[in-house]
C-alpha positions as CSV (number, residue, x, y, z in Angstrom):
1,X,431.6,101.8,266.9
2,X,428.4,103.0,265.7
3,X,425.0,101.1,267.0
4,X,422.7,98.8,264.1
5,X,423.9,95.7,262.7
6,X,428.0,96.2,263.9
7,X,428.3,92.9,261.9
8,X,427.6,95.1,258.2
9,X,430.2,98.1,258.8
10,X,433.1,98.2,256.8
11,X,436.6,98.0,258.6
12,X,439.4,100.0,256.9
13,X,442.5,98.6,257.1
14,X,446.3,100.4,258.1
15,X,447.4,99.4,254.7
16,X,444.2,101.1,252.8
17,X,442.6,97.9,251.8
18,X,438.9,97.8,253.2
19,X,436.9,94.6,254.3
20,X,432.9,95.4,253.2
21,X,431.7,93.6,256.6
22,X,433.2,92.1,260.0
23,X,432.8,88.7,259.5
24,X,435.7,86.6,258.1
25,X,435.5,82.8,257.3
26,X,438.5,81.9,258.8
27,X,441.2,79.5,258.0
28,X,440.4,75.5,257.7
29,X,442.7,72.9,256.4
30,X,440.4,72.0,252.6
31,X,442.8,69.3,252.1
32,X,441.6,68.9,248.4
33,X,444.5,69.7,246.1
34,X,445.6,67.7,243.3
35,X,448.3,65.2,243.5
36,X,450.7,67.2,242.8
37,X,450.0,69.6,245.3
38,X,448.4,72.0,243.3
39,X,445.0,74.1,243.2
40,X,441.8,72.0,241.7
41,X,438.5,72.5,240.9
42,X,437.3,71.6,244.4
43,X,438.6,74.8,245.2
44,X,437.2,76.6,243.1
45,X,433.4,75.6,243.8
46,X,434.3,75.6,247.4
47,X,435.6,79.4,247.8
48,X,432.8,80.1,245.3
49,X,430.5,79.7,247.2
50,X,432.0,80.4,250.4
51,X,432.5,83.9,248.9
52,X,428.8,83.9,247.6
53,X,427.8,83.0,251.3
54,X,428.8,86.9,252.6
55,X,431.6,87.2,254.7
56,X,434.0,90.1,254.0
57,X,436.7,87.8,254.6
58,X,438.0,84.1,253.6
59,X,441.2,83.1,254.6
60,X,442.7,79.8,252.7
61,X,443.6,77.0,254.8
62,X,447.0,76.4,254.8
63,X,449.2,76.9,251.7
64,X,452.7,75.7,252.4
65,X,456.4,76.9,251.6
66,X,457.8,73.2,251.9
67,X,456.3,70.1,250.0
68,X,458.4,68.2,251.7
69,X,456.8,68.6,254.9
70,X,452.6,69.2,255.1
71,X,450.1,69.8,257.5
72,X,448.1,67.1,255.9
73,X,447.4,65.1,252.4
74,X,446.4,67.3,249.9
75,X,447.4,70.5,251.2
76,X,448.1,73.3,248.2
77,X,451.6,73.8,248.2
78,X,453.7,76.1,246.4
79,X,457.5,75.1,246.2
80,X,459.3,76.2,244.2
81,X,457.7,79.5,244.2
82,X,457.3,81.1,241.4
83,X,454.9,78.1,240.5
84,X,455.0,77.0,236.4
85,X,452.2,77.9,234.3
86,X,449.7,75.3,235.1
87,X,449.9,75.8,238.8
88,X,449.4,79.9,238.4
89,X,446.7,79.0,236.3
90,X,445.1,77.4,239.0
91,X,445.6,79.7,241.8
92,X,444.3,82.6,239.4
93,X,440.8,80.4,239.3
94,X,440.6,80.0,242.6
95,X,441.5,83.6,243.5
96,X,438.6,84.8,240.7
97,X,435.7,82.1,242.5
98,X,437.3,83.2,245.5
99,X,436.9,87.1,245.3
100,X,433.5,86.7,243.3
101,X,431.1,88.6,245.4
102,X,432.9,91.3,245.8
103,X,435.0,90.5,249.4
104,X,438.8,89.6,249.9
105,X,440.2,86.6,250.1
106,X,444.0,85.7,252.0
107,X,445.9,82.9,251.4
108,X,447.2,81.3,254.1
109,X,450.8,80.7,254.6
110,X,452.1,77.8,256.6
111,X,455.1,75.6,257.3
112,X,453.8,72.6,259.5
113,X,457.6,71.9,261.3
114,X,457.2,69.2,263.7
115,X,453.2,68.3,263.2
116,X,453.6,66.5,259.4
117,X,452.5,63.4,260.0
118,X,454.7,60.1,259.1
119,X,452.3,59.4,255.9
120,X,453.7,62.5,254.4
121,X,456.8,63.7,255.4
122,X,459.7,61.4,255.7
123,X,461.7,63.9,257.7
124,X,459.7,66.5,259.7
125,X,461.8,70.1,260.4
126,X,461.7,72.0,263.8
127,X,464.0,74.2,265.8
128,X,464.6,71.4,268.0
129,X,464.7,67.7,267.7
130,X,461.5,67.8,270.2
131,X,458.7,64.7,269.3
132,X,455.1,65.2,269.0
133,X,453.5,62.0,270.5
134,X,450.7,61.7,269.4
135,X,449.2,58.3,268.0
136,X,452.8,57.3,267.0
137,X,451.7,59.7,264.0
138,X,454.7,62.2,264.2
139,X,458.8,60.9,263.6
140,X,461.3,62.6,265.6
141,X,461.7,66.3,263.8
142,X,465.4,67.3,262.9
143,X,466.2,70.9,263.6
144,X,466.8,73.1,261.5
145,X,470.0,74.9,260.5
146,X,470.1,78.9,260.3
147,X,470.9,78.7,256.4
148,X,467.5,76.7,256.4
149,X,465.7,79.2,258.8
150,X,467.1,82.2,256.5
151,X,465.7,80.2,253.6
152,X,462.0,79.9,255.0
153,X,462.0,83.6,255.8
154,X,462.4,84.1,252.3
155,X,459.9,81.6,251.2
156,X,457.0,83.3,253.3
157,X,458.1,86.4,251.2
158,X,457.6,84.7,248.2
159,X,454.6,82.6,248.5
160,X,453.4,86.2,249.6
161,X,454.0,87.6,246.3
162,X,453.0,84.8,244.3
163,X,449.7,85.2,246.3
164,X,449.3,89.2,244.9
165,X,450.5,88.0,241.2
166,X,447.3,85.0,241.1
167,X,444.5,87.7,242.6
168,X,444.4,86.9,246.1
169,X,443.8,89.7,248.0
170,X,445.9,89.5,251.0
171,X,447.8,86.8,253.0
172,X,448.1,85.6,256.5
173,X,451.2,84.3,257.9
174,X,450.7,81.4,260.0
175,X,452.2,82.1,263.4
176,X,449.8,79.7,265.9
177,X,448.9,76.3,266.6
178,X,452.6,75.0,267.4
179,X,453.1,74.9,263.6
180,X,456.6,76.2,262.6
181,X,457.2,79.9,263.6
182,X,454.6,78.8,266.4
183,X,456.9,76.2,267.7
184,X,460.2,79.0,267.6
185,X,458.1,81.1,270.1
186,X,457.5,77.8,272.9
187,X,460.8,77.0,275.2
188,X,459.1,73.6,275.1
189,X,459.9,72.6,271.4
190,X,462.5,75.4,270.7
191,X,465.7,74.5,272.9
192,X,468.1,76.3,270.8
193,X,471.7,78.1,271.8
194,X,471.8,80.2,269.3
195,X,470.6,83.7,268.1
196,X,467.2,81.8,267.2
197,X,466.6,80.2,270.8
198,X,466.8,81.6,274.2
199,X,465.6,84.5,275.5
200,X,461.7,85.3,274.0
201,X,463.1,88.2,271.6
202,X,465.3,85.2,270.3
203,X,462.5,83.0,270.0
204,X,460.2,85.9,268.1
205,X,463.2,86.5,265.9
206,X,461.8,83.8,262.7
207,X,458.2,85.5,263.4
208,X,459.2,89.2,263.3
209,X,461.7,88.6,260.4
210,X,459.1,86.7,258.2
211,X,456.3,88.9,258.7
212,X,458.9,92.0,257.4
213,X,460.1,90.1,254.7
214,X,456.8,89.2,253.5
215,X,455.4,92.7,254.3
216,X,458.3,94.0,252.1
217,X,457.5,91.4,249.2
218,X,453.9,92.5,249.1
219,X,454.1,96.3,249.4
220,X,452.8,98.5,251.6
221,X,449.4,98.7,250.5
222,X,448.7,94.9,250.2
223,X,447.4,93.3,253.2
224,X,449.3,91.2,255.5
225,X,447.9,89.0,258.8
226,X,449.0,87.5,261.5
227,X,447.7,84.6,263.1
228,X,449.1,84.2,266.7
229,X,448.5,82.6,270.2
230,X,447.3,84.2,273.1
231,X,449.4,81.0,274.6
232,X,450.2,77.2,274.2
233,X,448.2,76.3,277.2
234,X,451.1,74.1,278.1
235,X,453.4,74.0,280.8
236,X,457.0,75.8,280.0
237,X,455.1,76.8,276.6
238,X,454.3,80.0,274.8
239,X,452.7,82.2,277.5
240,X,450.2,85.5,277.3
241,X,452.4,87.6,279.0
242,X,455.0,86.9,276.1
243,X,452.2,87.1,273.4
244,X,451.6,90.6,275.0
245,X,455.3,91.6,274.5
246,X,455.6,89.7,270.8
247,X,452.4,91.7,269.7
248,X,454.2,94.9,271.0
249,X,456.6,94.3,269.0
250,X,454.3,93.6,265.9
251,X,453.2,97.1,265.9
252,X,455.8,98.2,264.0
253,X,456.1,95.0,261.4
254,X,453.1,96.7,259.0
255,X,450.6,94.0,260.2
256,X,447.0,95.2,259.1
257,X,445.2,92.2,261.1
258,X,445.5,90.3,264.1
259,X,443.8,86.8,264.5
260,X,444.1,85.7,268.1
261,X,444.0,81.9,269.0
262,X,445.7,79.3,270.8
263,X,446.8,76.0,271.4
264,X,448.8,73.3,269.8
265,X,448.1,69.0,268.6
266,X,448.8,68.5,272.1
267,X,446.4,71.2,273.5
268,X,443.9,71.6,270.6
269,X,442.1,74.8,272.6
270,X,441.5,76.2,269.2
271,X,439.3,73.1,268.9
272,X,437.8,73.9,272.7
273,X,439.4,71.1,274.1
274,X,442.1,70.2,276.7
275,X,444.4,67.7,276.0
276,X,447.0,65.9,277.9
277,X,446.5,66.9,281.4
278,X,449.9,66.5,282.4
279,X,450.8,69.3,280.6
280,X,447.9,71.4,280.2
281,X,447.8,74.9,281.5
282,X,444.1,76.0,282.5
283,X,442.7,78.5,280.0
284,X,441.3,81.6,282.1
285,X,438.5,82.4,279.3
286,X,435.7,80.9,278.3
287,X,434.1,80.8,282.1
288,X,430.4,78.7,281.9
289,X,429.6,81.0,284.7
290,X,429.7,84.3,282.7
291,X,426.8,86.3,282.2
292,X,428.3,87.6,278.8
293,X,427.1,86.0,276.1
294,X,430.6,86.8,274.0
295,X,431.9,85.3,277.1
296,X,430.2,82.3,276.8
297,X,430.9,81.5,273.4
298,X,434.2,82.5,272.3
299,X,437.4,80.7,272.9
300,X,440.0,83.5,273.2
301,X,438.2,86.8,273.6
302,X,439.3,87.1,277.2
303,X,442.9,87.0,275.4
304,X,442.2,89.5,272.8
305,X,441.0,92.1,275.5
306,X,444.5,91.9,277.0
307,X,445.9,92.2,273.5
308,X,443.9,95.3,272.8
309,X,445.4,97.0,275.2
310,X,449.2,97.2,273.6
311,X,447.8,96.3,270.0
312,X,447.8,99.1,267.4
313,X,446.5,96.5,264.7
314,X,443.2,95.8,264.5
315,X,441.9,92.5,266.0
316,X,440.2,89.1,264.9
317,X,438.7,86.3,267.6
318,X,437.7,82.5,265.8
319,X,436.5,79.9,267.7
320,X,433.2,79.4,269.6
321,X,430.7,81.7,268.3
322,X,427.5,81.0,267.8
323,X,425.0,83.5,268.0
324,X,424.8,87.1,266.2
325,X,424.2,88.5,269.8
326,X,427.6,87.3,271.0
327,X,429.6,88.9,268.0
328,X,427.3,92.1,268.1
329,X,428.2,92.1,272.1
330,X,432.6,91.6,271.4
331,X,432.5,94.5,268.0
332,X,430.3,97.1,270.3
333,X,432.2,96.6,273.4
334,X,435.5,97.0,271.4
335,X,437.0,93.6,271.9
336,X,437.7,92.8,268.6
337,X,437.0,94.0,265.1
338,X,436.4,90.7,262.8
339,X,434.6,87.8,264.2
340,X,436.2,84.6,262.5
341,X,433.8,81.8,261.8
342,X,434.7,78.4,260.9
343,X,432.7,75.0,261.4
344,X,429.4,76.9,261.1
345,X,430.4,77.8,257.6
346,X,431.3,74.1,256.6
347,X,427.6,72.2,256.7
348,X,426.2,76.1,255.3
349,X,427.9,78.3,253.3
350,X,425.3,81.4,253.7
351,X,425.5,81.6,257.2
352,X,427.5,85.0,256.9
353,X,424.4,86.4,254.9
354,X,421.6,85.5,257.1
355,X,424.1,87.3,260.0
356,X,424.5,90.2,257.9
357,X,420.5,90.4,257.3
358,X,419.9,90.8,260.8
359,X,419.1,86.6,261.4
360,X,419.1,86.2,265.3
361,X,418.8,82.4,264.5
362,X,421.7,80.3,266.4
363,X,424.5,79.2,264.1
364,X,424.8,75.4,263.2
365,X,426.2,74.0,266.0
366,X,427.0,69.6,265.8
367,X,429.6,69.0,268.0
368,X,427.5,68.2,270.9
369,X,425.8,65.5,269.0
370,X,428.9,64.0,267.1
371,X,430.4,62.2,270.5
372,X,431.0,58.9,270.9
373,X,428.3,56.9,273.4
374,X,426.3,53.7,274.1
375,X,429.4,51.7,274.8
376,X,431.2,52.4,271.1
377,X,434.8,52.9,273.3
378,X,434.7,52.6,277.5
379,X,435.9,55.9,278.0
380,X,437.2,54.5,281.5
381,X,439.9,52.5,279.6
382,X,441.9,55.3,278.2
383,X,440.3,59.0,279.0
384,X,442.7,60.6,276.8
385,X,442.2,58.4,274.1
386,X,438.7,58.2,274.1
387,X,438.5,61.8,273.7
388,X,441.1,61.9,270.8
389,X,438.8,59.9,269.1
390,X,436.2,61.9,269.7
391,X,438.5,64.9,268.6
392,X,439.5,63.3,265.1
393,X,435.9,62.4,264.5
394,X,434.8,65.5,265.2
395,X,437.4,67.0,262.9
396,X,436.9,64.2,260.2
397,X,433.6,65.1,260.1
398,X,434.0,68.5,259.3
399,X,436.9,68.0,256.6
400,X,434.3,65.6,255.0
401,X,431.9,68.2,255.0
402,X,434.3,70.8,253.5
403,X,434.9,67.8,250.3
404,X,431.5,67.4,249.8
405,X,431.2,71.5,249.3
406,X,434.0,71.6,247.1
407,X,432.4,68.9,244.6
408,X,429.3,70.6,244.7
409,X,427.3,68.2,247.1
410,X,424.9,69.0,250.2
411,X,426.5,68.1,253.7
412,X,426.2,64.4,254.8
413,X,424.6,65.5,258.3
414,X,423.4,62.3,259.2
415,X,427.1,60.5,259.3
416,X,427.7,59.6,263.2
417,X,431.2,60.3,264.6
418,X,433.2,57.1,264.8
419,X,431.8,56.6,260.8
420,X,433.6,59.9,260.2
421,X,436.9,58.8,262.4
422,X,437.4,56.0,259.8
423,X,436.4,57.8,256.9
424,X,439.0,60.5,258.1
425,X,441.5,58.2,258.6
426,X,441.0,56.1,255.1
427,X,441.0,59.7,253.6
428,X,444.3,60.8,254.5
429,X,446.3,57.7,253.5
430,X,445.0,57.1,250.2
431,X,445.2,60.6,249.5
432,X,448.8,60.7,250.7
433,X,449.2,57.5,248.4
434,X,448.2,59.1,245.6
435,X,450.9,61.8,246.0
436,X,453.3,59.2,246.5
437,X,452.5,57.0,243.3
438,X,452.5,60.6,241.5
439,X,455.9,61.5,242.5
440,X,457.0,58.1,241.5
């Protein structure tokens, strides 16, 4: 790559779309629809001004196939697709504020399987009845038959189209996180016998088939991501050295970008955190003892190096970043070629421009200050507990931030971590009441 400011160049992509910069505002759950699932005005002043912020790139949080079972309260969800008037309406609004200064933007596509929590799902779906526990937050998932599975595949198709028909520029399949296809991939949640279960190319079978049946819905000159995990970073899970054979396999499937993360609810390493320790596997990147700045910061760059190596697509690292020096240092040394940001963007949406301008300022960085302390929980009662509260707060935080953007408000800096926890949690259940009283 040529030397100057790596983070400005343009990246073409296999299908002949081309993103103006490297930087992408990856995917975070807005959780701001209306209550019947649909696109609001939220999201429209949100991606407005996330788009007016600079990044080449914004990818939607998720957008599921399946009302029935959500990532959260208020995600967008479009079941049946082709959506009715109204609901077109709105995703053409927030494709137009979305794509308004000039860069793409790629809706998200997600089915949540086995992580819906119990305030809006009544019956969670999975390839095998395997439980989340987790809070007592997740019901026993039922899995799913192989007319249901063949259904799904279709679906990603044609949320995928419905995307290109409102104005979205591209899409990204959902593959990570030990969402849906994420949880075919693990041994530990997919314990299946049949053609769909088993051996790893059984496992990557609901992957590879809806990442061609959504390339095929789209065309070949529409772009089409993948988001997928270097590894579950649990024990008997979803290793690297089958992400290195699933992504060799993806070089044929017509996928123009690769985001690289990892992780699941139980080991949130997407997050930078470990999680149950009985069944955490020890992440090799991210040493404190690296000299490399890149090194230092970002949560799966390690991983994506490995990837490089058998990828023929190009690449995409979220997570961790913070400094322009550290994403200058992973695009010159080849590493990857889109640096994902996230939380940074959520407290200030023209982080992407100062970047591009040549700002060597850090990024906004809160999570060191939004712990819990002075006695608030004894962290020696319950270790894991006390740093899942931390973890939700954390996360509450941020979503609160994101709400406050999409109704046109500054960032609530000042709100401490356990005030966001409760917030979060008083957020979700009314917001998941309100979709209950509306489909009653």
């Amino acid at each position: 790559m040529t030397t100057g400011n790596l983070l400005t160049q343009p990246l073409r992509l296999p299908c002949g779309a081309t993103l103006p910069n490297r930087i992408a505002k990856a995917a975070m759950t807005e959780g701001i629809a209306d209550a019947q699932l649909r696109a609001s005005e939220r999201h429209v002043r949100l991606y407005r001004a996330w788009a007016e912020g600079g990044a080449g790139l914004l990818v939607t949080g998720n957008v599921m196939i399946d009302r029935r079972v959500l990532e959260r309260p208020g995600n967008v969800a479009i079941d049946p697709a082709p959506p009715d008037a109204e609901a077109m309406a709105r995703l053409r609004n927030w494709a137009k504020a979305g794509t308004s200064n000039g860069n793409h933007l790629w809706m998200q596509i997600s089915h949540a399987g086995r992580q819906s929590p119990w305030y809006v799902t009544g019956q969670p779906l999975a390839p095998s009845a395997v439980q989340l526990k987790l809070m007592a937050n997740y019901r026993r998932p039922r899995a799913l038959r192989e007319e249901e599975i063949l259904d799904f595949i279709q679906r990603y198709a044609r949320v995928a189209r419905t995307a290109r028909e409102a104005g979205f520029t591209g899409v990204q399949v959902h593959g990570a996180h030990g969402y849906l296809l994420s949880a075919f991939l693990s041994p530990v949640t997919n314990q299946r016998s049949d053609a769909w279960g088993g051996s790893l190319e059984n496992r990557a079978r609901f992957l590879l088939e809806a990442v061609k049946a959504t390339r095929a819905a789209v065309g070949a000159d529409f772009p089409v991501a993948l988001k997928l995990n270097s590894a579950d970073f649990q024990k008997g899970g979803f290793s690297s050295e089958e992400c290195l054979q699933v992504v060799q396999w993806l070089n044929s499937s017509g996928v123009d970008l690769l985001e690289i993360s990892g992780g699941t609810y139980e080991q949130p390493r997407l997050l930078g955190y470990t999680g149950d320790a009985d069944t955490a596997v020890e992440a090799a990147q991210a040493s404190v003892s690296s000299t490399s700045t890149q090194r230092r910061e970002a949560y799966f760059l390690e991983y994506a190096e490995a990837i490089r190596k058998v990828a023929k697509m190009p690449l995409m690292v979220t997570g961790g970043f913070r400094s322009r020096a550290g994403m200058e240092q992973a695009l010159q040394q080849g590493s990857v070629d889109v640096i994902g940001l996230a939380r940074p963007l959520c407290t200030d949406a023209d982080v992407p421009k100062r970047l591009l301008a040549g700002d060597e300022s850090p990024l906004p960085n809160y999570e060191h200050s939004l712990k819990l302390g002075n006695g608030v929980f004894a962290p020696t009662t319950n270790v894991f507990l006390f740093k899942l509260v931390n973890l939700l707060g954390q996360q509450g935080w941020y979503y609160q931030q994101i709400a406050r953007l999409g109704d046109g408000l500054k960032p609530a800096l000042q709100r401490g971590v356990f005030n966001a926890f409760v917030r979060y949690l008083w957020d979700e259940y009314t917001t998941a009441w309100r979709m209950v009283r509306k489909r009653i």
